[in-house]
ZADO-1210 file (C-alpha; in nm, 4 decimals, padded with zeros to 6 digits):
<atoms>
<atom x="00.0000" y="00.0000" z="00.0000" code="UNK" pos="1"/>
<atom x="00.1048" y="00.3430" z="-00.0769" code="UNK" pos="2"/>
<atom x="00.1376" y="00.5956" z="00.1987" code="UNK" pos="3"/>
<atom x="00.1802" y="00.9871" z="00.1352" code="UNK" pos="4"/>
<atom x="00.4911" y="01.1567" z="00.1610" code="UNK" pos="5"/>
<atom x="00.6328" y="01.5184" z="00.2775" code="UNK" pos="6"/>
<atom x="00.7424" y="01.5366" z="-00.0859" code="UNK" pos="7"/>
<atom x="00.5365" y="01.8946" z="-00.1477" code="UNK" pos="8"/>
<atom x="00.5502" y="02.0341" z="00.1978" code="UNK" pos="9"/>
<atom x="00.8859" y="01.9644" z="00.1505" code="UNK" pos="10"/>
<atom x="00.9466" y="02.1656" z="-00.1687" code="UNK" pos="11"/>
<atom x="00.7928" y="02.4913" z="00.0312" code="UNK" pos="12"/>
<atom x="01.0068" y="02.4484" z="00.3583" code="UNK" pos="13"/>
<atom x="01.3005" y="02.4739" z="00.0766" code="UNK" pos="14"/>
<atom x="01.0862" y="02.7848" z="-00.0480" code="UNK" pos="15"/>
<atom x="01.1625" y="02.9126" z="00.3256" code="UNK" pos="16"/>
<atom x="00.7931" y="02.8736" z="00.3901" code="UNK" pos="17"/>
<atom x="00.7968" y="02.7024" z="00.7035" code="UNK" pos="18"/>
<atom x="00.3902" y="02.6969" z="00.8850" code="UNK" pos="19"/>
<atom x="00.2374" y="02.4371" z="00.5838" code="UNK" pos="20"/>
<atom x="-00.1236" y="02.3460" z="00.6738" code="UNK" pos="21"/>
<atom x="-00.2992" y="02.0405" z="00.4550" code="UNK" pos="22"/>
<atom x="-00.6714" y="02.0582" z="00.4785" code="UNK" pos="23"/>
<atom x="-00.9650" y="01.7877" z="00.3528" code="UNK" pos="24"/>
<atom x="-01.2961" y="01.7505" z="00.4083" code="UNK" pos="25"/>
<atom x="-01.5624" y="01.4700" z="00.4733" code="UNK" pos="26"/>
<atom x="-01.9704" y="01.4424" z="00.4434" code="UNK" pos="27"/>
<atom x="-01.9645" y="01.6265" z="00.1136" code="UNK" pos="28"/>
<atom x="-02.1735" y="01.3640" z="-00.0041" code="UNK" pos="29"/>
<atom x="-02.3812" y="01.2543" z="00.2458" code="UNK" pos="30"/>
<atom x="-02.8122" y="01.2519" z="00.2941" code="UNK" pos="31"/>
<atom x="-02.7656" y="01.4138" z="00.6762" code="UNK" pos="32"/>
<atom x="-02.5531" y="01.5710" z="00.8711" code="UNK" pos="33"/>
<atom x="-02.2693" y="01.8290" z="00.8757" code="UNK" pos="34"/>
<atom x="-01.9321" y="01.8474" z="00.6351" code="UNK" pos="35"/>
<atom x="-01.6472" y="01.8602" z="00.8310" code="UNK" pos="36"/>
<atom x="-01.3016" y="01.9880" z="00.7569" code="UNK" pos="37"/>
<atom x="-00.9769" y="01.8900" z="00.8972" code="UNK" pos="38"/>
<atom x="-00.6401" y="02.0686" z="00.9058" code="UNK" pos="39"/>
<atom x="-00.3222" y="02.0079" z="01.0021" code="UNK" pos="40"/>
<atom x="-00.0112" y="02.2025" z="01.0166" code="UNK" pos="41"/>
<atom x="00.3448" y="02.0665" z="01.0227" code="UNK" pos="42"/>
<atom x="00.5664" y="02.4265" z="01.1907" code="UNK" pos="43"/>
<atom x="00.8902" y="02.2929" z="01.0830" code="UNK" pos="44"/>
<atom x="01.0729" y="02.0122" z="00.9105" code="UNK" pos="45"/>
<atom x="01.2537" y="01.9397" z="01.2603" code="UNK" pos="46"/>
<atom x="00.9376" y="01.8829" z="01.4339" code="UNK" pos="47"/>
<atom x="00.8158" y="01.6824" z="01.1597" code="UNK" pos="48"/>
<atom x="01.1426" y="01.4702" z="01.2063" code="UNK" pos="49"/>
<atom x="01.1267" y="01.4511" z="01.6004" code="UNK" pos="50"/>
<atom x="00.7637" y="01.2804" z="01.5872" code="UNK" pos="51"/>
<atom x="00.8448" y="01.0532" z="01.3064" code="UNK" pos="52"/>
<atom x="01.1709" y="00.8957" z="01.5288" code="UNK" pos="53"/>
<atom x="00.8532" y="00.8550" z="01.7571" code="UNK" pos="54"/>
<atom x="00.6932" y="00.6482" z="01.5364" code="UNK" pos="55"/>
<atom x="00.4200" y="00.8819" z="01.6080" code="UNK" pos="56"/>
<atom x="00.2948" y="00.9276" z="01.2066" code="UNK" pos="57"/>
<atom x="00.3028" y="00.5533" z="01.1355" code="UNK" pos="58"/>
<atom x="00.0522" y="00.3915" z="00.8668" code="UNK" pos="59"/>
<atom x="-00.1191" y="00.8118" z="00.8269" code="UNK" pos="60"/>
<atom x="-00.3194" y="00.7736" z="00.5329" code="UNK" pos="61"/>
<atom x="-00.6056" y="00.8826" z="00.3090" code="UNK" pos="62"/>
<atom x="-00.9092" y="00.7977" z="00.5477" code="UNK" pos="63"/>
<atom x="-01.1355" y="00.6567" z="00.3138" code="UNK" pos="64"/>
<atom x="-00.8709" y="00.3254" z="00.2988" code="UNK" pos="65"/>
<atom x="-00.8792" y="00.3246" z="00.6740" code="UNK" pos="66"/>
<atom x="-01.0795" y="00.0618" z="00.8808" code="UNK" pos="67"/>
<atom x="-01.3186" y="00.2803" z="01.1893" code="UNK" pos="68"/>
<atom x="-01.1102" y="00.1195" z="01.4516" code="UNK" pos="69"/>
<atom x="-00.7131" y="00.2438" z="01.2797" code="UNK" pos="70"/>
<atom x="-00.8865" y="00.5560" z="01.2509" code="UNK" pos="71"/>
<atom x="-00.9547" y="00.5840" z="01.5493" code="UNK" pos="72"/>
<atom x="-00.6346" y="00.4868" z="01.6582" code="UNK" pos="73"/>
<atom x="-00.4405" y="00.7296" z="01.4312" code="UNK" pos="74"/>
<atom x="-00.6795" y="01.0202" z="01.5417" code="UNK" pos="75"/>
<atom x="-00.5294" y="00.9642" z="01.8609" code="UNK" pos="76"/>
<atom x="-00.2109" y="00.9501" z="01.7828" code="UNK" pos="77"/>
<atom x="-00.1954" y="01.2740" z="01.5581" code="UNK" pos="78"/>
<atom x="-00.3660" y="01.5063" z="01.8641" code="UNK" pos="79"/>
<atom x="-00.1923" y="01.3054" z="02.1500" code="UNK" pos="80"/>
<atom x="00.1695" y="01.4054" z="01.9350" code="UNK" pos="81"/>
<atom x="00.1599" y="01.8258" z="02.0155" code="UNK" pos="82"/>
<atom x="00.0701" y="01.8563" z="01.5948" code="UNK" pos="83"/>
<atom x="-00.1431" y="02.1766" z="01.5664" code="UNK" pos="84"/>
<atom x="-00.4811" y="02.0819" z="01.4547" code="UNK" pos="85"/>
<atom x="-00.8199" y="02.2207" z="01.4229" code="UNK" pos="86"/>
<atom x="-01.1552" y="02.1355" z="01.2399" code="UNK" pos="87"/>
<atom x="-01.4147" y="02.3251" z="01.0834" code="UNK" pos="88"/>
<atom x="-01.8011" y="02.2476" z="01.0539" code="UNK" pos="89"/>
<atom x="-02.1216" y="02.3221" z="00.8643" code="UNK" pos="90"/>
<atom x="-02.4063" y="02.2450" z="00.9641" code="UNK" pos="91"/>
<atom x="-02.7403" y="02.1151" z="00.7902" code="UNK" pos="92"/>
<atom x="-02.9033" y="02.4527" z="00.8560" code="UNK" pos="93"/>
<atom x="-02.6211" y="02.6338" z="00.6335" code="UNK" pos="94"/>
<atom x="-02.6032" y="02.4088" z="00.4235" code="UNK" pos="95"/>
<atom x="-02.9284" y="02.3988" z="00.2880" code="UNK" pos="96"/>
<atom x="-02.9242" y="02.7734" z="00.2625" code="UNK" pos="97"/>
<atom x="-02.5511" y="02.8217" z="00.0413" code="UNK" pos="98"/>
<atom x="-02.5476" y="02.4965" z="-00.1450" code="UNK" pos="99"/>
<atom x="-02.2768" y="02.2191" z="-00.0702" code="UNK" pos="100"/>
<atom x="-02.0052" y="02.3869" z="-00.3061" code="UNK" pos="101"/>
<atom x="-02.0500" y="02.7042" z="-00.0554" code="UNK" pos="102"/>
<atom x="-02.0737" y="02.5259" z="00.2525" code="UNK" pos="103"/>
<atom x="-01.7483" y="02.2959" z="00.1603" code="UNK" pos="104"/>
<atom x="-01.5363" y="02.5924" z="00.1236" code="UNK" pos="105"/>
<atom x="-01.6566" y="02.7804" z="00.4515" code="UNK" pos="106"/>
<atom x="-01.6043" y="02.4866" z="00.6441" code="UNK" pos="107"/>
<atom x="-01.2454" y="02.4534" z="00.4736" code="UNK" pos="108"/>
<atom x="-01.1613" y="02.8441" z="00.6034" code="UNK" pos="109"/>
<atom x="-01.3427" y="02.7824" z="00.9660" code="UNK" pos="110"/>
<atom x="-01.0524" y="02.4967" z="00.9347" code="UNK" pos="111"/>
<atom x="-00.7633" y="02.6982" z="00.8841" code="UNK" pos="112"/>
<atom x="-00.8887" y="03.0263" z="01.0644" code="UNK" pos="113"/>
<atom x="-00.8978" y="02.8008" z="01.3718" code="UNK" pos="114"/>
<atom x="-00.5690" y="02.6859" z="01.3820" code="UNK" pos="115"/>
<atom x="-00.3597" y="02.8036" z="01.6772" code="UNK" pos="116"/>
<atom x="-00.1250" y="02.9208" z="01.4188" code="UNK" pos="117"/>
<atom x="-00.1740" y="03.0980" z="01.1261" code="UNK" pos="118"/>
<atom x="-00.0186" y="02.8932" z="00.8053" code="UNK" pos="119"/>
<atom x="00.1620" y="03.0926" z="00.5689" code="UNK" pos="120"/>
<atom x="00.0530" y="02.8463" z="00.3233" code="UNK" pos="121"/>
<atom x="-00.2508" y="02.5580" z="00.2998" code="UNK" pos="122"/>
<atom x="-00.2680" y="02.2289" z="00.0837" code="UNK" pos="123"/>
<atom x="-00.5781" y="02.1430" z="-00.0226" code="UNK" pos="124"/>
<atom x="-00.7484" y="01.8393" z="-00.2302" code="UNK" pos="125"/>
<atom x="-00.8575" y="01.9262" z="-00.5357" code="UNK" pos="126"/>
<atom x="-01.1303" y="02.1757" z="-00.4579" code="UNK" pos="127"/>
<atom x="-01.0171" y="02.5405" z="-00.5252" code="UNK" pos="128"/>
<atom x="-01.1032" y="02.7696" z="-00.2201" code="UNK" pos="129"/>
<atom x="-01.1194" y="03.1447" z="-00.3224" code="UNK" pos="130"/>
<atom x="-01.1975" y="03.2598" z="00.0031" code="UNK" pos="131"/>
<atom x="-00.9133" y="03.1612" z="00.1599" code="UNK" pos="132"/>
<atom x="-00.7043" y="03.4974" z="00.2541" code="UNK" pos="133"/>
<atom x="-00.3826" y="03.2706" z="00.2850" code="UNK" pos="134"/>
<atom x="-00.1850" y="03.1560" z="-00.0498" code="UNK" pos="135"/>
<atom x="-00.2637" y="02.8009" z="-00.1304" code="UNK" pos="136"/>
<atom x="-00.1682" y="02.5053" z="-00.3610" code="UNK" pos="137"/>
<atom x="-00.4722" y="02.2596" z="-00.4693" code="UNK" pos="138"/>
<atom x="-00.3245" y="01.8768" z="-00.5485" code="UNK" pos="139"/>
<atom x="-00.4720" y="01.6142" z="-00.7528" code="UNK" pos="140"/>
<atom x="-00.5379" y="01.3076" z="-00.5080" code="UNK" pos="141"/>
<atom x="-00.4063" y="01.5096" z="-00.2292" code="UNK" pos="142"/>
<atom x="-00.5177" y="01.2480" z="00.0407" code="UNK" pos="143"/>
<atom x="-00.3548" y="01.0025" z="-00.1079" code="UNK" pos="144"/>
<atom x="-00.0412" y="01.1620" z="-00.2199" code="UNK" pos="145"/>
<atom x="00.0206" y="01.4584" z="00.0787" code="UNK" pos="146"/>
<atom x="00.0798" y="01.3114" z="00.3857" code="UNK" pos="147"/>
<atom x="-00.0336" y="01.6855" z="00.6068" code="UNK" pos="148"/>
<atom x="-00.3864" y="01.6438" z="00.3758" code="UNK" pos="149"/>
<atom x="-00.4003" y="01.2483" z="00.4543" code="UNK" pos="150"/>
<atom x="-00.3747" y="01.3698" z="00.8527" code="UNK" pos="151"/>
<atom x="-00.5849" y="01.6322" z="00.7907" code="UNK" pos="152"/>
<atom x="-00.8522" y="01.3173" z="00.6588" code="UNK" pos="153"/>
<atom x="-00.8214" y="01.1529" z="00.9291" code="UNK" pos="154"/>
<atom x="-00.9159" y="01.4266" z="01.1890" code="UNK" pos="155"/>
<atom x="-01.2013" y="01.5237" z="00.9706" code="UNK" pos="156"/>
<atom x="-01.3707" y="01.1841" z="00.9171" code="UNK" pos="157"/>
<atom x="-01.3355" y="01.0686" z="01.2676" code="UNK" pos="158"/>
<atom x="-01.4640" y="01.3914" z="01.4127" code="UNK" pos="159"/>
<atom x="-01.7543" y="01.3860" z="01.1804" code="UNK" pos="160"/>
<atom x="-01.8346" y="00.9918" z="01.2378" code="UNK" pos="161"/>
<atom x="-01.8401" y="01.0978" z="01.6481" code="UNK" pos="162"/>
<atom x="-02.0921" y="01.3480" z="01.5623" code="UNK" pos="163"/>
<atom x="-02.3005" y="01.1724" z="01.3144" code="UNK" pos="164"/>
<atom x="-02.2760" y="00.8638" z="01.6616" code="UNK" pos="165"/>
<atom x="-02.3968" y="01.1789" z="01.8763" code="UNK" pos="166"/>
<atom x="-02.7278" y="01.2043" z="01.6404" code="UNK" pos="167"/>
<atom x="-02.7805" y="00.8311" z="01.6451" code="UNK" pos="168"/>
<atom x="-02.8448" y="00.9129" z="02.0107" code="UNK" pos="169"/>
<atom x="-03.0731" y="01.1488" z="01.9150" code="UNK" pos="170"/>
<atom x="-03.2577" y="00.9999" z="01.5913" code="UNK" pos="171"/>
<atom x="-03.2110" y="00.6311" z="01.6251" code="UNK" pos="172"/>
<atom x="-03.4844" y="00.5173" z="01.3362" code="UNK" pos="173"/>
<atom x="-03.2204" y="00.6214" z="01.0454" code="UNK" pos="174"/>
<atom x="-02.9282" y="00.4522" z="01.1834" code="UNK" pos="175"/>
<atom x="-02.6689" y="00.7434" z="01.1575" code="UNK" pos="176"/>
<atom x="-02.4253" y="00.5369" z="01.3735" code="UNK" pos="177"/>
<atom x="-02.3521" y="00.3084" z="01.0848" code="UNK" pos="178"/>
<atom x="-02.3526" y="00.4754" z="00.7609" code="UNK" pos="179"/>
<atom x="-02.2751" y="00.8117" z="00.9254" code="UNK" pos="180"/>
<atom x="-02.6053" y="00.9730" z="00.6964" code="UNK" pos="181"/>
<atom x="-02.4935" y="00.9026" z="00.3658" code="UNK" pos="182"/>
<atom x="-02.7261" y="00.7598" z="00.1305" code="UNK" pos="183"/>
<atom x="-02.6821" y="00.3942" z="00.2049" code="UNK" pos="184"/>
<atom x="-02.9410" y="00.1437" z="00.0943" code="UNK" pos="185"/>
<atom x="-03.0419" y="00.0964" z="00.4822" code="UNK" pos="186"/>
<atom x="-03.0738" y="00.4846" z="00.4758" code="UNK" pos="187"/>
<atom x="-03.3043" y="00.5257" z="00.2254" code="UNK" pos="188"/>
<atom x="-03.5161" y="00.2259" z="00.4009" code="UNK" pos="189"/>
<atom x="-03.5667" y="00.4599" z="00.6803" code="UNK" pos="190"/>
<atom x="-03.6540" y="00.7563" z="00.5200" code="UNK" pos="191"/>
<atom x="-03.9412" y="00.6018" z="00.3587" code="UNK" pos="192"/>
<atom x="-04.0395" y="00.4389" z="00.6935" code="UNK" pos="193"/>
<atom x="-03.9737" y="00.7400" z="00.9008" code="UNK" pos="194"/>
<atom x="-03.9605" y="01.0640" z="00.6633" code="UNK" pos="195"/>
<atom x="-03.7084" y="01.3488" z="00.7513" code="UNK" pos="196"/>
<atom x="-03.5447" y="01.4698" z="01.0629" code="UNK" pos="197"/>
<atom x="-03.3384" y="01.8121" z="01.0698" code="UNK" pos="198"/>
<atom x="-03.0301" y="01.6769" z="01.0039" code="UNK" pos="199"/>
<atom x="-03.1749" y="01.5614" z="00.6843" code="UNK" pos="200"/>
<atom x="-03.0707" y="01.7800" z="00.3798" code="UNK" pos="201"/>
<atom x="-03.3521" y="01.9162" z="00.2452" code="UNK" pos="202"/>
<atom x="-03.1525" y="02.0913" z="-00.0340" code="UNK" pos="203"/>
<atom x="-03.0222" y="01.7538" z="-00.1930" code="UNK" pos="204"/>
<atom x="-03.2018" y="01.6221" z="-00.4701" code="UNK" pos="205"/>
<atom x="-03.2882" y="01.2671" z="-00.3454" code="UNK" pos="206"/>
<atom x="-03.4204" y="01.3907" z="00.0316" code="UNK" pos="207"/>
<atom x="-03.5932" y="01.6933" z="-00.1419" code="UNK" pos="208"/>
<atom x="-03.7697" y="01.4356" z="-00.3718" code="UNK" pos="209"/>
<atom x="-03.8477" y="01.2189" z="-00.1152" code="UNK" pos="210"/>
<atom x="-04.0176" y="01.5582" z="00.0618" code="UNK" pos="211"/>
<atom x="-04.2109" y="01.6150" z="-00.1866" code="UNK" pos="212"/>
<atom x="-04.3523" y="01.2339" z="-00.2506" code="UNK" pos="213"/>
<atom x="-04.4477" y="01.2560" z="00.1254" code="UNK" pos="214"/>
<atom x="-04.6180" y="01.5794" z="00.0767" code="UNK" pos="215"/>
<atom x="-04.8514" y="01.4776" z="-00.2304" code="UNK" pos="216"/>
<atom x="-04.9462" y="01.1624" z="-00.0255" code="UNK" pos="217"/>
</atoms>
C-alpha cells in the first residue's frame, strides 16, 4: 500500500515557507448531517522529524482506505503528538441555505482560521477555495499523495463519524451510527419508513424528492 509523503511540503520548507497546513474535508456527499473539515499544520521540518523517530505518524493515510477502529487509533495519535490541529463544521441549517459547493469551502476556512497558528501556506485536495485569505496550492489526489492532507482526513472523518454517533443518540430510526447519513441502501429504508429529521438535507435532490412524494401523499 502506498502511503503519502512530505514530498510537497517539503518543496515549500526549501521555499523558506515554514507553517504548511494540509486541509480535507468529509460528508460532502452525504443525505444528513454536517461536512467537516480537517487541518493540520506541520511548523517545521525538525518537528516533523522529532515525531516521526517517535513512530508517532506511522501507517497516516487517506481515510477513506482506513478501517473505523485504525482511525480511530491514528486520530489519537496525531492530537496526542503536540501537531497543531483544528476542524471546521457546517451544519445542515447552512447548508441547505448556500449549497454544498459554498458550505465545503466555509467549512475549509473555519478549518484553517482556527488553527492556533496561522499557516503561511494551505494544501488542499482538489477543490479550489477562493476565500481563503492565505496563499494556497490545490493537489490532484491530495489524500492520497500529501501526507499533512491524509492527517488532515483523518481528523475530519473521525470527528464527523463521532458526531453523526452523537445524532444516532438522538434519531435512532435512520441509523446514523452506521452509515454516518450518507445515502446507504439501509438509509433510504428509513426515510421512507420514518420521513425526515433536521439533520436531513432538504436541499439535496434525493431527500428533497423524497419531501415532496411525502407531501402529495
Amino acid at each position: 500500500m502506498l502511503f503519502p509523503t512530505l514530498k510537497v511540503e517539503q518543496s515549500l520548507w526549501k521555499k523558506g515557507v515554514q507553517l504548511v497546513a494540509g486541509v480535507d474535508e468529509v460528508g460532502r456527499g452525504a443525505f444528513a448531517g454536517p461536512i467537516v473539515a480537517g487541518a493540520v499544520m506541520i511548523t517545521a521540518p525538525h518537528e516533523f522529524a522529532r515525531m516521526k523517530r517517535r513512530n508517532e505518524f506511522s501507517r497516516i493515510r487517506d481515510s477513506k482506505t482506513v478501517s473505523e477502529k485504525e482511525r480511530e487509533e491514528l486520530y489519537e495519535r496525531l492530537i496526542a503528538s503536540g501537531i497543531v490541529w483544528s476542524v471546521g463544521v457546517v451544519h445542515v441549517a447552512r447548508i441547505d441555505v448556500v449549497g454544498i459547493g459554498r458550505a465545503n469551502r466555509e467549512a475549509i476556512v473555519r478549518a484553517v482560521t482556527a488553527l492556533a497558528t496561522k499557516p503561511a501556506h494551505v494544501l488542499v485536495d482538489v477543490i479550489r477555495v477562493r476565500e481563503l485569505a492565505i496563499p494556497y496550492t490545490s493537489v490532484p489526489d491530495g489524500d492520497g499523495r500529501v501526507f499533512s492532507i491524509a492527517a488532515a482526513s483523518i481528523i475530519a472523518k473521525v470527528t464527523r463519524d463521532r458526531m453523526m454517533r452523537k445524532l444516532h443518540e438522538q434519531y435512532p430510526h435512520y441509523g446514523f451510527d452506521e452509515h454516518k447519513g450518507y445515502g446507504t441502501a439501509q438509509h433510504q429504508r428509513m426515510l421512507r419508513a420514518h420521513g425526515l429529521c433536521p439533520e436531513h438535507r432538504r436541499s439535496f435532490a434525493p431527500i428533497r424528492r423524497l419531501s415532496d412524494s411525502k407531501s402529495r401523499g
